[in-house]
N, CA, C and O atoms as a GROMACS GRO file, in nm:
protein
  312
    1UNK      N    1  -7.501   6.930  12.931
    1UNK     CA    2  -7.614   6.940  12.841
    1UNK      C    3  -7.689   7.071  12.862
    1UNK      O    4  -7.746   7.135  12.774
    2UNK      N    5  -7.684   7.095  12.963
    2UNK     CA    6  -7.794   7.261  13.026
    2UNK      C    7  -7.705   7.368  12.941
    2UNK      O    8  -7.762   7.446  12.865
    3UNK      N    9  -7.590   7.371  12.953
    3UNK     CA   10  -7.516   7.461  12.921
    3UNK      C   11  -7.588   7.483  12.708
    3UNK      O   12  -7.611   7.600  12.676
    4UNK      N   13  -7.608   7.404  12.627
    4UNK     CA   14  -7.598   7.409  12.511
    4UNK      C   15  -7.764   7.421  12.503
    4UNK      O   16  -7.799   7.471  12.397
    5UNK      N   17  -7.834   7.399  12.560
    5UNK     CA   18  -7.977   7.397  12.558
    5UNK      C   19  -8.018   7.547  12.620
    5UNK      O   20  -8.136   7.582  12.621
    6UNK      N   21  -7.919   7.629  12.668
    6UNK     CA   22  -7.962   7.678  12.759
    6UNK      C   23  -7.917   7.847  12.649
    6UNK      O   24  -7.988   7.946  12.629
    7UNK      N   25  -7.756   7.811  12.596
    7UNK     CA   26  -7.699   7.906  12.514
    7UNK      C   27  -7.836   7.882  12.394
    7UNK      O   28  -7.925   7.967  12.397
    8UNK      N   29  -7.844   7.806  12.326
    8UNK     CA   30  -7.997   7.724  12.243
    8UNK      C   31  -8.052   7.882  12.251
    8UNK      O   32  -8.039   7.984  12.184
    9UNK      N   33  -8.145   7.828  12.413
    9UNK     CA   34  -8.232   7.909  12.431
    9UNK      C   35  -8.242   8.077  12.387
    9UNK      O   36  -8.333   8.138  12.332
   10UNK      N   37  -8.110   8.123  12.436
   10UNK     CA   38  -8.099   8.272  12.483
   10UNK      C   39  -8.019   8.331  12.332
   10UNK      O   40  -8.008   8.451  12.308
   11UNK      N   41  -7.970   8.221  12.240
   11UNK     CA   42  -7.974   8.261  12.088
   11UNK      C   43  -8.055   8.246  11.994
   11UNK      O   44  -8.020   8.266  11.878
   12UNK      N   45  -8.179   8.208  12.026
   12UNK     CA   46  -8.314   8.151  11.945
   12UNK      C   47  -8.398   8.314  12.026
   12UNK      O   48  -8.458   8.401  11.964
   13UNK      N   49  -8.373   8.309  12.167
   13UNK     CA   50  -8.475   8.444  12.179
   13UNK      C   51  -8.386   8.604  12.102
   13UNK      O   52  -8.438   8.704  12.053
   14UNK      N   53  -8.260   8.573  12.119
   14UNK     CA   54  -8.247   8.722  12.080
   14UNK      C   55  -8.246   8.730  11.927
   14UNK      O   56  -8.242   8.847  11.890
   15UNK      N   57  -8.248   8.634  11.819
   15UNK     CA   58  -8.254   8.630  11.660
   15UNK      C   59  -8.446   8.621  11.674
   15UNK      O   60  -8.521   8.660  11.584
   16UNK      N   61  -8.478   8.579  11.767
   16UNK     CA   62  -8.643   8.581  11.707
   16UNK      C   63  -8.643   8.747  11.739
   16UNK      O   64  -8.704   8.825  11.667
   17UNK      N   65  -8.583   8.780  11.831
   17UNK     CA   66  -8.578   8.941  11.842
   17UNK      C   67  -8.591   9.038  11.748
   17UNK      O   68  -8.676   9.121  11.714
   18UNK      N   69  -8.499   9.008  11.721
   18UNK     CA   70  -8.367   9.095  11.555
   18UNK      C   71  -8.499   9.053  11.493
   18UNK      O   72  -8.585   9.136  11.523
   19UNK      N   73  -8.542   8.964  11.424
   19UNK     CA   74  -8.601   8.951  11.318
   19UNK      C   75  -8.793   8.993  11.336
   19UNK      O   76  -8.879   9.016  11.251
   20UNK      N   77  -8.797   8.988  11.487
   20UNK     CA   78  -8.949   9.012  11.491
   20UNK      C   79  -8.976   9.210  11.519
   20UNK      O   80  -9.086   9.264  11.524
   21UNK      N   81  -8.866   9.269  11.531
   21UNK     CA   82  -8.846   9.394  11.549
   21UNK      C   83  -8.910   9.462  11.409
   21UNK      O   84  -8.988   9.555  11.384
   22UNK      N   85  -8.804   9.324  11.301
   22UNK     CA   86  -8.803   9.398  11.145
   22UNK      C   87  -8.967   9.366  11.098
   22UNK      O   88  -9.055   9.441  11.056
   23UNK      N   89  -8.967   9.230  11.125
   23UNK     CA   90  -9.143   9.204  11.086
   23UNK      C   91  -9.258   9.179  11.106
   23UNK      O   92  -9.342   9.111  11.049
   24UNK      N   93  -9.254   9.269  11.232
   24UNK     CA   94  -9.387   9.277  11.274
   24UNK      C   95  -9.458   9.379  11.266
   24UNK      O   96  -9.408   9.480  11.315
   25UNK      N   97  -9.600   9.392  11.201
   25UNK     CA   98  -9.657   9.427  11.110
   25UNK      C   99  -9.690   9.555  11.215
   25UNK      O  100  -9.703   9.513  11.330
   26UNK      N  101  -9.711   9.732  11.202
   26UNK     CA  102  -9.710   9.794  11.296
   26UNK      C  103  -9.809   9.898  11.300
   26UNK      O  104  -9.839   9.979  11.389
   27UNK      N  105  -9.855   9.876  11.176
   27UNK     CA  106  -9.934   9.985  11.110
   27UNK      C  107 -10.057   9.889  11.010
   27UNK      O  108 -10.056   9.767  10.997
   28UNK      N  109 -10.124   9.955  10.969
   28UNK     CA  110 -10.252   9.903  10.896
   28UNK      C  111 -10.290   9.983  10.805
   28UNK      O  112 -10.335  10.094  10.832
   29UNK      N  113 -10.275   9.929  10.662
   29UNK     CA  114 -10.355  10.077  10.561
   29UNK      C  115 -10.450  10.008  10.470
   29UNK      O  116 -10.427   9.917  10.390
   30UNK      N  117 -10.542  10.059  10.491
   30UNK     CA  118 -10.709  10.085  10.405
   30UNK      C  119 -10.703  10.135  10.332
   30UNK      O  120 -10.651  10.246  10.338
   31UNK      N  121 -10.768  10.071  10.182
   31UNK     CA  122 -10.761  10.181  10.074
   31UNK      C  123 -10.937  10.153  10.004
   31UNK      O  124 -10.984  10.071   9.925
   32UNK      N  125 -10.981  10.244  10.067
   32UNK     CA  126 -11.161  10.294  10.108
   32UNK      C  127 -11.195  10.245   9.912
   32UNK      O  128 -11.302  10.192   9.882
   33UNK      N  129 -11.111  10.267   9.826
   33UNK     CA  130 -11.160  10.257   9.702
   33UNK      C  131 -11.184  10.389   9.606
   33UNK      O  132 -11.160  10.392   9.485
   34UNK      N  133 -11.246  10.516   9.698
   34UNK     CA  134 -11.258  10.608   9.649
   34UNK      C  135 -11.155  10.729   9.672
   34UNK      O  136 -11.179  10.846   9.704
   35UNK      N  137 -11.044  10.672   9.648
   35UNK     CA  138 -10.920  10.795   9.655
   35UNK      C  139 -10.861  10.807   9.793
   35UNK      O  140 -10.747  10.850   9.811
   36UNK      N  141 -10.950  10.766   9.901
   36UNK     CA  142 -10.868  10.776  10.063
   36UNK      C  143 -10.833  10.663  10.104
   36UNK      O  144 -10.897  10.558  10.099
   37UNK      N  145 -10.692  10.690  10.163
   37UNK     CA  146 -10.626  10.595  10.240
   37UNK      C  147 -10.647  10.621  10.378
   37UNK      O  148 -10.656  10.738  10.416
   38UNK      N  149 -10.655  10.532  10.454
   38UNK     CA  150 -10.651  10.528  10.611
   38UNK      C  151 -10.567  10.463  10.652
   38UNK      O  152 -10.537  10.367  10.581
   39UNK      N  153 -10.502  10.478  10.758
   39UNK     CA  154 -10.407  10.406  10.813
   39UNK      C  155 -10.400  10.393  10.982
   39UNK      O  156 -10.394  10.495  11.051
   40UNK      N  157 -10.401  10.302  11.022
   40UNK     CA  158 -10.427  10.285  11.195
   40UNK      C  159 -10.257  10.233  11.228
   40UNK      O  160 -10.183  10.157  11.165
   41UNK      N  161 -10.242  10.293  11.326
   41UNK     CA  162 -10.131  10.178  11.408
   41UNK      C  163 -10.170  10.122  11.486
   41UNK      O  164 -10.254  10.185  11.551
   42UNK      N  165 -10.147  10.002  11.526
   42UNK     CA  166 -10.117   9.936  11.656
   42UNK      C  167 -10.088   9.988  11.745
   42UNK      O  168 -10.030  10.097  11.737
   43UNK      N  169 -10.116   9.933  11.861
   43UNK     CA  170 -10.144   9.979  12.022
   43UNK      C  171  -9.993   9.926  12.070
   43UNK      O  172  -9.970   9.819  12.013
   44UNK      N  173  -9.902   9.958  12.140
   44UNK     CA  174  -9.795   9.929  12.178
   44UNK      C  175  -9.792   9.759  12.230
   44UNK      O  176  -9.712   9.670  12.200
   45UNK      N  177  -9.895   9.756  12.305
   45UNK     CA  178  -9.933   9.625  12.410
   45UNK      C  179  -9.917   9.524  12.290
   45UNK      O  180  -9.828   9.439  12.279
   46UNK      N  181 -10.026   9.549  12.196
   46UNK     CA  182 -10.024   9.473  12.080
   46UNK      C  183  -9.932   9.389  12.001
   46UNK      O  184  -9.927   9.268  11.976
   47UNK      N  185  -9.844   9.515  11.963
   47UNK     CA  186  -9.722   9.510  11.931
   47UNK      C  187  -9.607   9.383  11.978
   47UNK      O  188  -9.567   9.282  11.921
   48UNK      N  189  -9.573   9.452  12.125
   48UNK     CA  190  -9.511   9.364  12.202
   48UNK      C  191  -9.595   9.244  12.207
   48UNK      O  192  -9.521   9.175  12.137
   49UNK      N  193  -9.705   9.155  12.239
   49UNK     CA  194  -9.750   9.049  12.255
   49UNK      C  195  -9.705   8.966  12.152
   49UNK      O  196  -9.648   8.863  12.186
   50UNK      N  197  -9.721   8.992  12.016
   50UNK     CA  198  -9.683   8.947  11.884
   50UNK      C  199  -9.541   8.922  11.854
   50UNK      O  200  -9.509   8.838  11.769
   51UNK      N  201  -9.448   8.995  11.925
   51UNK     CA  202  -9.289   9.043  11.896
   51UNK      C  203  -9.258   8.929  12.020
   51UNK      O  204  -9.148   8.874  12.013
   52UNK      N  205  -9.364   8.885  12.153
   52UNK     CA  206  -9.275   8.777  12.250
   52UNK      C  207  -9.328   8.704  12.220
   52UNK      O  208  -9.290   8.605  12.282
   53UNK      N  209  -9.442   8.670  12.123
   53UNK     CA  210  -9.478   8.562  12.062
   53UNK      C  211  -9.371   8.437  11.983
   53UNK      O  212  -9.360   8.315  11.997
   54UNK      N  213  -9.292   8.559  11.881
   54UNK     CA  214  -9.243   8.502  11.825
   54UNK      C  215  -9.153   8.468  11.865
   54UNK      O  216  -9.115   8.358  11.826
   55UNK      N  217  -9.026   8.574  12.011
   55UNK     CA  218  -8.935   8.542  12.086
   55UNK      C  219  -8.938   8.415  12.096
   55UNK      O  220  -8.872   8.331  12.035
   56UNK      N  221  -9.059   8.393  12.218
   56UNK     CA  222  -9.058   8.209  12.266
   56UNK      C  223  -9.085   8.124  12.156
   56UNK      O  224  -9.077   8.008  12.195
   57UNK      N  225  -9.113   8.132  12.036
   57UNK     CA  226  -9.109   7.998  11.932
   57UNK      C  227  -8.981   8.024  11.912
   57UNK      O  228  -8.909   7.967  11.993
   58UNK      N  229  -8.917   8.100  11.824
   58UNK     CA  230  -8.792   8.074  11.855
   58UNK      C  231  -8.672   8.036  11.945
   58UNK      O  232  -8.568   7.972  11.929
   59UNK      N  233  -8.727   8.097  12.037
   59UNK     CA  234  -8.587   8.030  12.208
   59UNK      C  235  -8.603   7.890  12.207
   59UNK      O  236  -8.521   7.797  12.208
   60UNK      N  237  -8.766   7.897  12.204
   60UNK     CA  238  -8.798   7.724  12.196
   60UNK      C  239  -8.694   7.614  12.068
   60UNK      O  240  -8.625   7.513  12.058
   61UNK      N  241  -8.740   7.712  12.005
   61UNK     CA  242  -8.674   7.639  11.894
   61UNK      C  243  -8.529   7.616  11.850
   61UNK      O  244  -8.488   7.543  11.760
   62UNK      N  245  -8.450   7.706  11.946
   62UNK     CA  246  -8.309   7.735  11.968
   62UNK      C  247  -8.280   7.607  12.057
   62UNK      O  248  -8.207   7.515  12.020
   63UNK      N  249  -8.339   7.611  12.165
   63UNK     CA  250  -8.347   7.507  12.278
   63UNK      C  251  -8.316   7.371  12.225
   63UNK      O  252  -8.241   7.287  12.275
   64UNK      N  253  -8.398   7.362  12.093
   64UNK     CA  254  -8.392   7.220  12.045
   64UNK      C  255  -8.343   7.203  11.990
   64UNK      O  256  -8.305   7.086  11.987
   65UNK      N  257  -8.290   7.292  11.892
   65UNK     CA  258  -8.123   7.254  11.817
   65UNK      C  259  -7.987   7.267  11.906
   65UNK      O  260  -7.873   7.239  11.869
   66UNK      N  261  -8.029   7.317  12.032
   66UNK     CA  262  -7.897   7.301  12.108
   66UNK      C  263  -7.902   7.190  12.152
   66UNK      O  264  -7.797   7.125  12.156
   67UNK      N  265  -8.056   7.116  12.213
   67UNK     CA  266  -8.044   6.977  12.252
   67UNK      C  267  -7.979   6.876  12.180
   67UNK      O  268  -7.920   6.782  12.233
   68UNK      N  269  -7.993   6.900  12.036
   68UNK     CA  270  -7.944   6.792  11.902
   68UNK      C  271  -7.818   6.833  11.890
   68UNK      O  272  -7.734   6.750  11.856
   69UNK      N  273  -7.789   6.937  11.910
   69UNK     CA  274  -7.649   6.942  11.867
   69UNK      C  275  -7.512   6.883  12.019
   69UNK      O  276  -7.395   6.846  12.019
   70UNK      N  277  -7.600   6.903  12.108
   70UNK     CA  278  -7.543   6.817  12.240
   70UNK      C  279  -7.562   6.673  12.214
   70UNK      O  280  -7.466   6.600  12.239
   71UNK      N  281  -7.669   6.622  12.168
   71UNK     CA  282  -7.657   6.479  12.168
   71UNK      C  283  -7.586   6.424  12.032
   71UNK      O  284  -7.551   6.307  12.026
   72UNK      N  285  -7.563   6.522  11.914
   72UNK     CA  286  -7.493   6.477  11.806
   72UNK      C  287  -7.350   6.474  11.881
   72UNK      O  288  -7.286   6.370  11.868
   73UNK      N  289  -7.306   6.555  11.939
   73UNK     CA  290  -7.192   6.537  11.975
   73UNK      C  291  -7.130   6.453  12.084
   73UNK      O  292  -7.013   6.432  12.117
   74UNK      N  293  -7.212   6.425  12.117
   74UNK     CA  294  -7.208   6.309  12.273
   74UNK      C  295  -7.197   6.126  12.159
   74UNK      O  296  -7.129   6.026  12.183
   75UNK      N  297  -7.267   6.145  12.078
   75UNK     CA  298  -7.272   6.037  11.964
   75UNK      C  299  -7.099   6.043  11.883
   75UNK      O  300  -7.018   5.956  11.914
   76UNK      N  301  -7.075   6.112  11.819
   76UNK     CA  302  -6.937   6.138  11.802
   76UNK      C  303  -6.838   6.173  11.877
   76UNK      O  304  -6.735   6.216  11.823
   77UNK      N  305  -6.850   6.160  12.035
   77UNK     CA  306  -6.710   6.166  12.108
   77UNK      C  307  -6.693   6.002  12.122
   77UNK      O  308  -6.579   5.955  12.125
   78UNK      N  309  -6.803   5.919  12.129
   78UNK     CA  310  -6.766   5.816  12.169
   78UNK      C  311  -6.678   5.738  12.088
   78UNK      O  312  -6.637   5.629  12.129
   0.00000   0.00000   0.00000
Protein backbone atom coordinates (compact mmCIF):
# COMPACT_ATOMS: atom_id res chain seq x y z
CA UNK A 1 0.00 0.00 0.00
CA UNK A 2 3.03 2.66 0.87
CA UNK A 3 4.42 1.92 -2.36
CA UNK A 4 1.10 3.47 -4.43
CA UNK A 5 0.38 6.21 -1.86
CA UNK A 6 3.73 7.07 -1.84
CA UNK A 7 4.34 7.03 -6.05
CA UNK A 8 0.50 9.11 -5.35
CA UNK A 9 2.47 11.42 -3.54
CA UNK A 10 5.68 12.26 -5.58
CA UNK A 11 3.26 12.39 -8.95
CA UNK A 12 0.68 14.83 -7.45
CA UNK A 13 3.89 17.04 -6.24
CA UNK A 14 5.75 17.12 -9.48
CA UNK A 15 2.26 17.88 -11.88
CA UNK A 16 1.26 20.49 -9.09
CA UNK A 17 4.84 21.61 -10.15
CA UNK A 18 4.52 21.67 -14.02
CA UNK A 19 1.33 23.37 -13.63
CA UNK A 20 2.05 25.90 -10.71
CA UNK A 21 5.37 27.07 -12.62
CA UNK A 22 2.79 27.94 -15.64
CA UNK A 23 0.18 29.67 -13.20
CA UNK A 24 1.35 31.42 -10.83
CA UNK A 25 0.62 34.83 -11.05
CA UNK A 26 4.29 36.75 -11.12
CA UNK A 27 3.81 40.10 -11.95
CA UNK A 28 1.01 42.73 -11.19
CA UNK A 29 -0.28 45.49 -13.65
CA UNK A 30 -2.16 48.73 -12.70
CA UNK A 31 -3.84 50.64 -15.08
CA UNK A 32 -3.82 54.27 -13.03
CA UNK A 33 -6.80 55.25 -15.64
CA UNK A 34 -4.96 58.13 -17.00
CA UNK A 35 -2.77 56.54 -19.76
CA UNK A 36 -0.03 54.83 -17.20
CA UNK A 37 0.50 51.43 -16.58
CA UNK A 38 2.46 50.16 -13.61
CA UNK A 39 3.58 46.99 -13.11
CA UNK A 40 5.25 45.36 -9.85
CA UNK A 41 6.67 41.84 -9.63
CA UNK A 42 6.68 39.65 -6.95
CA UNK A 43 9.37 39.03 -4.49
CA UNK A 44 10.95 35.58 -5.23
CA UNK A 45 10.04 34.27 -1.49
CA UNK A 46 6.53 35.09 -2.53
CA UNK A 47 6.55 33.40 -5.46
CA UNK A 48 7.88 30.15 -4.18
CA UNK A 49 5.44 30.08 -1.03
CA UNK A 50 2.40 30.08 -3.49
CA UNK A 51 4.13 27.53 -6.12
CA UNK A 52 4.69 24.90 -2.60
CA UNK A 53 1.42 25.81 -1.75
CA UNK A 54 0.00 24.35 -4.45
CA UNK A 55 2.80 21.42 -4.64
CA UNK A 56 1.38 19.98 -1.21
CA UNK A 57 -2.47 20.18 -2.25
CA UNK A 58 -1.65 18.37 -4.95
CA UNK A 59 0.92 15.50 -3.54
CA UNK A 60 -1.82 15.46 -1.03
CA UNK A 61 -4.13 14.91 -3.42
CA UNK A 62 -2.05 12.39 -5.46
CA UNK A 63 -1.66 10.51 -2.11
CA UNK A 64 -5.34 9.94 -2.15
CA UNK A 65 -5.96 8.70 -5.42
CA UNK A 66 -3.11 6.36 -4.96
CA UNK A 67 -4.77 5.27 -1.68
CA UNK A 68 -8.16 4.48 -3.81
CA UNK A 69 -6.61 3.14 -6.44
CA UNK A 70 -4.71 0.53 -3.95
CA UNK A 71 -7.84 -0.27 -2.27
CA UNK A 72 -9.88 -0.50 -5.67
CA UNK A 73 -7.57 -2.99 -6.54
CA UNK A 74 -7.20 -5.01 -3.39
CA UNK A 75 -11.33 -5.14 -3.91
CA UNK A 76 -10.87 -6.69 -7.41
CA UNK A 77 -8.06 -9.20 -6.77
CA UNK A 78 -10.23 -10.90 -4.46
Amino acid sequence: MGKFVEKGFIYGLALGFCIGVFFVPYKEVLDSGEGFIETSHMELIDIFVVLMRICAASGLSGAGIGYYLYVDKMKHSK
